[in-house]
Biotite code that builds the C-alpha atoms (Angstrom):
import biotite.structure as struc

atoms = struc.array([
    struc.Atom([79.123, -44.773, 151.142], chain_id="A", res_id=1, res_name="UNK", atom_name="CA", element="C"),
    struc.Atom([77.375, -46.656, 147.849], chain_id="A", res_id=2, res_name="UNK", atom_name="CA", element="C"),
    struc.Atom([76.581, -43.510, 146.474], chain_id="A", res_id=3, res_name="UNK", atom_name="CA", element="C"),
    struc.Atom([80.478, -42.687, 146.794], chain_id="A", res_id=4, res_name="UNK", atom_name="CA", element="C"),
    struc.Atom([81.544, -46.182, 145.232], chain_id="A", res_id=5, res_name="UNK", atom_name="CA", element="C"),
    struc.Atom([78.840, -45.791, 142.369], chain_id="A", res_id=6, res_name="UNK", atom_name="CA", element="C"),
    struc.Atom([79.869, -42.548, 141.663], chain_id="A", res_id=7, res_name="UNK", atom_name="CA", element="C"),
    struc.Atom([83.284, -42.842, 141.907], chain_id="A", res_id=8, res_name="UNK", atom_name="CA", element="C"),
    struc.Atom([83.076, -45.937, 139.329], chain_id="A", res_id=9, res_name="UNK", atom_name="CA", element="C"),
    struc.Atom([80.533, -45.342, 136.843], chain_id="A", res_id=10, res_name="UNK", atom_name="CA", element="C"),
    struc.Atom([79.959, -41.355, 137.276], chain_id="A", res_id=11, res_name="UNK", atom_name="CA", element="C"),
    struc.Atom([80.276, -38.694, 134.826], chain_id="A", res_id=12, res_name="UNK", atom_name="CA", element="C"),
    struc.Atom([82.647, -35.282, 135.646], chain_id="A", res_id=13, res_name="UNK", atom_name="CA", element="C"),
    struc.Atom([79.042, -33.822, 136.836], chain_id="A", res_id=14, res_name="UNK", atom_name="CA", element="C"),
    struc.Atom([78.426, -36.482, 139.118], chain_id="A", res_id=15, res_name="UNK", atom_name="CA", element="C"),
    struc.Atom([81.520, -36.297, 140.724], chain_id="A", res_id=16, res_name="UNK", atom_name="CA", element="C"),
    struc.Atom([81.543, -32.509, 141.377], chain_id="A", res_id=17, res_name="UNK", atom_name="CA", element="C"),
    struc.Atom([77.744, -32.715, 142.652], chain_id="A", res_id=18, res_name="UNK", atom_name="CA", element="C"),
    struc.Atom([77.874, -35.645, 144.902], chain_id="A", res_id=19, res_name="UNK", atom_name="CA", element="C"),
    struc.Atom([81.536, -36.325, 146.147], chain_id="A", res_id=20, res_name="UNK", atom_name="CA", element="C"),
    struc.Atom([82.680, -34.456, 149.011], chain_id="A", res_id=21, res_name="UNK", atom_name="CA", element="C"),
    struc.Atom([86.811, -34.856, 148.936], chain_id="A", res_id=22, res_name="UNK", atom_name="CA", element="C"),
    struc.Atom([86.917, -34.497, 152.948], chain_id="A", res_id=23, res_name="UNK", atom_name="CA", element="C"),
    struc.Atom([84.203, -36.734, 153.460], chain_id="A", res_id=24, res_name="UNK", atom_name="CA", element="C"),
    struc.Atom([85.985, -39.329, 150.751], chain_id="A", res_id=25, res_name="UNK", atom_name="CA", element="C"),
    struc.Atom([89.074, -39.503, 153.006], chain_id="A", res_id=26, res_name="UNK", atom_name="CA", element="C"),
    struc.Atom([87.474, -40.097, 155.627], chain_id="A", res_id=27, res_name="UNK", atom_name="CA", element="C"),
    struc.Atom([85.676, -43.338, 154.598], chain_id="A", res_id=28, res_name="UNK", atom_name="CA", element="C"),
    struc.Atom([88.666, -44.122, 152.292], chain_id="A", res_id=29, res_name="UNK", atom_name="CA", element="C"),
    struc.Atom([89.481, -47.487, 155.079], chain_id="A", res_id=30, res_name="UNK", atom_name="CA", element="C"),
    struc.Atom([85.779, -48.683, 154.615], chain_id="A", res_id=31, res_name="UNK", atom_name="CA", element="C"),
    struc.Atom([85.733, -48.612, 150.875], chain_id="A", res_id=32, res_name="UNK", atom_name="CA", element="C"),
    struc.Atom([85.657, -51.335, 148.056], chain_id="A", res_id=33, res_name="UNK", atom_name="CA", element="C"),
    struc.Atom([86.466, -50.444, 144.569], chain_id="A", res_id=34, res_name="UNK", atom_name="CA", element="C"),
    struc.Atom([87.467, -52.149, 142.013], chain_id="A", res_id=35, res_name="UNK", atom_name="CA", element="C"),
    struc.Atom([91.588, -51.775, 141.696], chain_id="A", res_id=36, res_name="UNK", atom_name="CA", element="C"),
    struc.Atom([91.195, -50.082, 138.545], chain_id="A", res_id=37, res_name="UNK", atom_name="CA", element="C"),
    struc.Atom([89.014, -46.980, 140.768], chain_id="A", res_id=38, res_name="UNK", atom_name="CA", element="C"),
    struc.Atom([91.054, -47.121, 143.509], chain_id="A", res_id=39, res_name="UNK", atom_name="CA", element="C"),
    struc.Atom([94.502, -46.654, 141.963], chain_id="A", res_id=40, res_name="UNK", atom_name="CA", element="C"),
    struc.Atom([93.122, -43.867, 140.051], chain_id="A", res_id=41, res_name="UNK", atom_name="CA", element="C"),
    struc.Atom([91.337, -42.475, 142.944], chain_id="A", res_id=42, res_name="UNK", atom_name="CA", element="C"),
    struc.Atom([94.538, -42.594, 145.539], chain_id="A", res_id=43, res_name="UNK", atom_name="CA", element="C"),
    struc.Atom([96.610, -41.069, 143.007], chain_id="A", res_id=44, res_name="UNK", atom_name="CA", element="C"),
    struc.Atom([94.359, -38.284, 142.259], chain_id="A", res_id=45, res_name="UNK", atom_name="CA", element="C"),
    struc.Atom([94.419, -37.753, 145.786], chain_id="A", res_id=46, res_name="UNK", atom_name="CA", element="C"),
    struc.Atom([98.107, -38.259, 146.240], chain_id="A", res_id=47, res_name="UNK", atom_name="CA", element="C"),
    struc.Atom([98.639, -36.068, 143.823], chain_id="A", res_id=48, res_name="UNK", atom_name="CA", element="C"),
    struc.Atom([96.611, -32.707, 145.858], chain_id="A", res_id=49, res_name="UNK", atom_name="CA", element="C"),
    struc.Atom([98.278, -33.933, 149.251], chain_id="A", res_id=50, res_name="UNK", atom_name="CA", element="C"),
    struc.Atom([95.421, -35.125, 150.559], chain_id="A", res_id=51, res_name="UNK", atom_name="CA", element="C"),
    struc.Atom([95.963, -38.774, 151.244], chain_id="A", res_id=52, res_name="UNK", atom_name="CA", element="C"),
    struc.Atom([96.475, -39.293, 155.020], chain_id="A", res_id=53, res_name="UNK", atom_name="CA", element="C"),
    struc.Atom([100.041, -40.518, 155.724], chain_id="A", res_id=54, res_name="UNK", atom_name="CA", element="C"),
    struc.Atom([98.420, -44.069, 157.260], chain_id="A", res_id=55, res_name="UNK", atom_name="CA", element="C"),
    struc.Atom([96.646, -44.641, 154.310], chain_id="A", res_id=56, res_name="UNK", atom_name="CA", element="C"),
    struc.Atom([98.750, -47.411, 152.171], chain_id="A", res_id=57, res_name="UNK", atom_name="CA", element="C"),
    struc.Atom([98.439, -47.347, 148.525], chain_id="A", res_id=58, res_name="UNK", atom_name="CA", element="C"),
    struc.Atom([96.214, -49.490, 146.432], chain_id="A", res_id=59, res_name="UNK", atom_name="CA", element="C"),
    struc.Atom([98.162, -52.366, 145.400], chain_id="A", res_id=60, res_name="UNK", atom_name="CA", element="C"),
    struc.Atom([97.213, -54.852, 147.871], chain_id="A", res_id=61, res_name="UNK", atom_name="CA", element="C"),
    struc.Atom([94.756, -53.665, 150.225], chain_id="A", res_id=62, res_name="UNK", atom_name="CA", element="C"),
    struc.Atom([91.650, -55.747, 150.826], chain_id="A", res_id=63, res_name="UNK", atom_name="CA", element="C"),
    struc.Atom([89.280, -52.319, 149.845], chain_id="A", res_id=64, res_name="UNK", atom_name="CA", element="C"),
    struc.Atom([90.841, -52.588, 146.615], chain_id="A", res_id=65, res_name="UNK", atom_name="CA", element="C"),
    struc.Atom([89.467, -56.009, 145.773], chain_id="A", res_id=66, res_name="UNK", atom_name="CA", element="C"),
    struc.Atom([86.430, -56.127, 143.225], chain_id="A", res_id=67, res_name="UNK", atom_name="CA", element="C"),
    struc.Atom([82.946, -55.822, 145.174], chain_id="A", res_id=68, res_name="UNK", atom_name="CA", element="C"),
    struc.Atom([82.187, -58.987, 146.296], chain_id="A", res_id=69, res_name="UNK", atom_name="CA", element="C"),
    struc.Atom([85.670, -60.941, 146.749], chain_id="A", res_id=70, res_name="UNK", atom_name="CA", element="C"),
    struc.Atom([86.506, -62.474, 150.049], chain_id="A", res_id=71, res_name="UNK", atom_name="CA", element="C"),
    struc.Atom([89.610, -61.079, 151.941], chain_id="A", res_id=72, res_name="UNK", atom_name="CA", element="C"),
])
């Protein structure tokens, strides 16, 4: 799941075709923590493609949004 978080935050268009799986990414989406910058970018990319599960709640607000680190 770092590798996912690193990638997602500081990686290149490369990086993200090589190493993130969009399946995969949905399915750890709940145990995530990005910064809210990543994550509303991130949830709307996959908002956009229909592939955000119905239960997950957007960004705004939700502890994994909180920068790495924070306390809930």
């Amino acid at each position: 799941m770092y590798v996912y978080q690193l990638v997602m935050t500081e990686g290149a268009e490369d990086d993200l075709r090589r190493y993130i799986d969009v399946a995969h990414l949905v399915e750890m989406w709940d145990e995530m923590w990005l910064s809210p910058r990543v994550c509303e970018r991130w949830h709307r990319w996959l908002r956009d493609r229909d592939l955000t599960p119905s239960s997950l709640p957007p960004c705004e607000g939700a502890w994994r949004c909180q920068r790495i680190g924070e306390e809930t």
